[in-house]
Residue, then its C-alpha position, 0 to 999 in steps of 0.5 A: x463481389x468477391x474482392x469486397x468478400x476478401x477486403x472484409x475478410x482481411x479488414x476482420x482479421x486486422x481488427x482480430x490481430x490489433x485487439x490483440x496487442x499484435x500491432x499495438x502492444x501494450x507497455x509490458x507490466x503495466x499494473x505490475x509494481x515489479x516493473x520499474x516502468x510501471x503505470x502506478x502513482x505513487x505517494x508518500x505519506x503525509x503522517x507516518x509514525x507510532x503510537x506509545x502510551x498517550x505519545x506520538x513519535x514522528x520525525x524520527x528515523x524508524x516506524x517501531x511496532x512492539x506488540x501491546x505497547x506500539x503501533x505504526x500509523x500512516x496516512x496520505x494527502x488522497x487529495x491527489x489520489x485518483x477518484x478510485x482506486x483499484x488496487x494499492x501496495x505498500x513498500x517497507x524497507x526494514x529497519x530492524x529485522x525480527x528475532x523471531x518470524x513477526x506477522x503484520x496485520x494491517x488495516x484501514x483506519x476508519x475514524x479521523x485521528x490527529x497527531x497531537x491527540x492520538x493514544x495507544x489505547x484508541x488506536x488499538x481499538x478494532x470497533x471504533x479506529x481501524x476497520x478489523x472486517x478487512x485484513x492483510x496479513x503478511x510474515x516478514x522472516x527473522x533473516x530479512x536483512x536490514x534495508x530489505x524492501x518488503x512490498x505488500x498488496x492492499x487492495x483488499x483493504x485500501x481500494x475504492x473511493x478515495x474519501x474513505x481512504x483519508x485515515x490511512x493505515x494501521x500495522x500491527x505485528x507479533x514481533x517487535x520490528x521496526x520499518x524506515x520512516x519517511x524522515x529517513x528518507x527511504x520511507x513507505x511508499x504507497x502504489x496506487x492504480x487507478x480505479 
């Protein structure tokens, strides 16, 4: 009786010790997007430019944010998305740093748009484009240097099913600044964790 009090004794404290990753440690930094061995999907998008006026530009090197006459768009094939996603982030890199400190607003987009028809005007109308309940807010310095990768959290905003991520996102800023498209080659890159 009293080697199988000891054999349950010791079969509890492995199970203690392997359910806390003694044995079996997970992979260090797993979610943490600083890890470059990280878990997350990434993407790039399917649709990334700025809205001037009634014209889109695309296929050009830069995302333009001007504050009241430009906005930066993007969207994502969420075909390959997970069903849900859990948490997401978004990597920048500078294409032109701001004379003085800009803030970001960035939201989700709410309503379909296209390319060939999308116009300043609707895209900067909070009730029926972009989703203002939500927003991430984020202030890029005036001393970032060019090709200075700016990495942003948007889980507050770009989390959940993947139907209702499909729009894509919307940024806005204070400052005139311009991020790298994906014409350039260094483009944004969207972190995605599985929900």
């Amino acid at each position: 009786m009293e080697k199988l009090s000891r054999l349950f004794v010791i079969a509890a404290l492995v199970a203690l010790l392997a359910s806390c990753g003694v044995f079996f440690a997970p992979k260090k930094g797993r979610w943490n997007i600083q890890d470059p061995g990280n878990d997350l999907l990434t993407f790039k998008p399917s649709a990334d430019g700025y809205v001037e006026g009634t014209t889109w530009h695309d296929g050009v090197p830069e995302l333009y944010a001007w504050p009241g006459s430009k906005i930066i768009l993007m969207r994502f094939n969420t075909k390959e998305f997970p069903d849900s996603v859990a948490a997401s982030y978004i990597r920048l890199k500078v294409n032109m740093n701001p004379s003085n400190d800009a803030d970001l607003f960035i939201h989700r987009i709410a309503s379909t748009w296209d390319i060939s028809t999308i116009q300043y005007t609707v895209a900067d109308d909070p009730v029926k484009f972009f989703d203002d309940s939500a927003e991430i807010m984020v202030t890029i310095p005036s001393g970032i240097p060019v090709g200075e990768d700016v990495q942003i959290p948007l889980s507050e905003i770009y989390s959940g099913g993947k139907e209702k991520l499909s729009n894509g996102l919307i940024i806005h800023t204070t400052e005139t600044l311009k991020f790298y498209s994906a014409e350039s080659g260094t483009g944004p890159i969207l972190f995605v964790e599985p929900g």
